[in-house]
N, C-alpha and C positions, 0 to 999 in steps of 0.2 A: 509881143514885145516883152522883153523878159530887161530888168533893171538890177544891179548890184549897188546896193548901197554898205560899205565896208566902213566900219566903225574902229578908230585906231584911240584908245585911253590913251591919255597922258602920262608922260615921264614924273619920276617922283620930285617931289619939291617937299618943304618942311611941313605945309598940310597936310599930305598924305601920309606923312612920315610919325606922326602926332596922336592921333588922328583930330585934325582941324575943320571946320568949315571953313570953306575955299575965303583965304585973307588977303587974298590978288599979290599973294607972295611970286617974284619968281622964279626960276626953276636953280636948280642949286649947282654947281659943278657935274657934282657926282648924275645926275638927273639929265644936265644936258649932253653929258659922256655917252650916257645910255642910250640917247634918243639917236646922236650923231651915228654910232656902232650897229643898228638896226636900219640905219635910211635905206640900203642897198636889198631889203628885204622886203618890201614895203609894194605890194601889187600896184600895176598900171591903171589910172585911172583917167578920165577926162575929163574929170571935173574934178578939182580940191578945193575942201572946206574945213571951215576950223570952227567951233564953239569962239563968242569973244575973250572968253576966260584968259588972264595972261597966261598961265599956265596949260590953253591948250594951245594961244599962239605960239608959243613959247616952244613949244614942242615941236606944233608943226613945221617952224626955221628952222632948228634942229635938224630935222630929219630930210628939208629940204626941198618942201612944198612951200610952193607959192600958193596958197591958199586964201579964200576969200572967207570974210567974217561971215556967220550965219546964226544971225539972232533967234531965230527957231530952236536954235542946240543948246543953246545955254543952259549953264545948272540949275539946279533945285533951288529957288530964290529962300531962304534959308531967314528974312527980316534978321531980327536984333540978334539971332547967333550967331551970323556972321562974323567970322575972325576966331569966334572962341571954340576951345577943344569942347568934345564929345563929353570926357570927365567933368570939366567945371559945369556946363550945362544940366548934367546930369546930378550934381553935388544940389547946384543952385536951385533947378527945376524939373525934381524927379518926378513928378507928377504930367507934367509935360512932355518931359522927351517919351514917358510912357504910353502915353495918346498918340504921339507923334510916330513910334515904334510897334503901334498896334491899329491904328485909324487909318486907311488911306486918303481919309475925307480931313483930317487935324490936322490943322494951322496957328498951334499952339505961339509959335516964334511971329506972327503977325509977316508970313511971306506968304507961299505956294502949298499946297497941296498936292499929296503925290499922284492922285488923283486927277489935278490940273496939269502936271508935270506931263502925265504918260500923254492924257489927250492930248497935249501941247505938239508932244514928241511924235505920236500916231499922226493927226492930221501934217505933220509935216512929210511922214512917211507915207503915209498913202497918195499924198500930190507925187508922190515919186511914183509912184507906182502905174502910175500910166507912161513914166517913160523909159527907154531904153539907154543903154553903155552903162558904167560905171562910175559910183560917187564913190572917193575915198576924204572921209570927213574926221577928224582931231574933236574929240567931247569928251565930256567930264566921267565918271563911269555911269553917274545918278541914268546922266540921257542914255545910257547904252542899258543902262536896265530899263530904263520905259520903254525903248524901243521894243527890246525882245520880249517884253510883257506884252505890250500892243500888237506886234507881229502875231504874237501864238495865242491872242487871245486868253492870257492868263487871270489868275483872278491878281485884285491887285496886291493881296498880302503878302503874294511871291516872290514881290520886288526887294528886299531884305534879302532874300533867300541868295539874292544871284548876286557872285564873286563875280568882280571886272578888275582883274590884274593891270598894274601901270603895264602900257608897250603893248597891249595884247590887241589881237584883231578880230571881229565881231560882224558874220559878214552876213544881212540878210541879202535874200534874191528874190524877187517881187516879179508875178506874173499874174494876169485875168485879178486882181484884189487878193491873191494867197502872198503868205510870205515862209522862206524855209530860213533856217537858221542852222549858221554853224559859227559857234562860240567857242569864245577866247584864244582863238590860237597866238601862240606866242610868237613875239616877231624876236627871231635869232639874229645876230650878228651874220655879216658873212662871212664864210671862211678865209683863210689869210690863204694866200697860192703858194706853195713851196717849190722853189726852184731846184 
């Protein structure tokens, strides 16, 4: 039994644009434009799911999945920074965010741990992994880095390391407990037919 679990980030909104911790803002014009233009790109799946985030349901109407909430996917719970930029966090509590940017065990913000994030994210993946067809699931990019961290077995300092583009597709494939990975691809508009 071999399973696809495809990982699609969210369209930009003014958080991602900032850089903010997720403000349950939602998605902006220019964002839902994005998300509408790619729907026709978007692999077949048989199952859809979305992180609750607005901005990843937010997305996945957009794109035009009926998609079910999955509390498992949720972002990074992020406690009292929540809302606020990366800079003023950083201004306020350099000492923190530098534990926080270098600990995967610190929980300086009084939320989650990247740590508890990946497990979170892993134990949801590997209950996948004993079943077969396709999950195409809407998350934050934080989950799509745990995922492929948890997948490949990486250490957890990596999880910084890895770019998760808005719109892009992040597809593990899960067989016997392995998982393979093929990351980021970008989901294109489709082409316009000329007559």
């Amino acid at each position: 039994m071999t399973v696809r679990v495809m990982l699609v980030s969210p369209t930009m909104n003014t958080a991602l644009r900032q850089p903010r911790f997720d403000d349950g803002a939602s998605l902006d014009d220019i964002g839902r434009r994005q998300a509408r233009a790619v729907a026709g790109a978007l692999p077949e799946a048989g199952r859809y799911l979305s992180a609750p985030s607005v901005r990843c349901r937010e997305t996945a109407d957009a794109l035009g999945l009926d998609a079910e909430q999955a509390g498992d996917l949720r972002d990074l719970d992020v406690g009292r920074w929540q809302g606020r930029t990366l800079d003023d966090v950083s201004a306020a509590e350099p000492r923190a965010v530098a534990a926080w940017l270098s600990d995967p065990l610190a929980t300086p913000h009084g939320g989650e741990s990247l740590s508890d994030l990946t497990a979170r994210v892993g134990e949801w993946l590997d209950a996948r992994s004993v079943e077969s067809g396709r999950i195409l699931a809407v998350v934050e990019p934080a989950v799509v880095r745990a995922a492929a961290v948890h997948a490949l077995g990486l250490p957890l300092r990596t999880f910084w390391r890895l770019d998760v583009l808005p719109l892009s597709l992040t597809t593990l494939t899960g067989r016997a407990g392995r998982w393979n990975l093929h990351c980021g691809q970008p989901l294109r508009p489709a082409p316009v037919p000329t007559d």
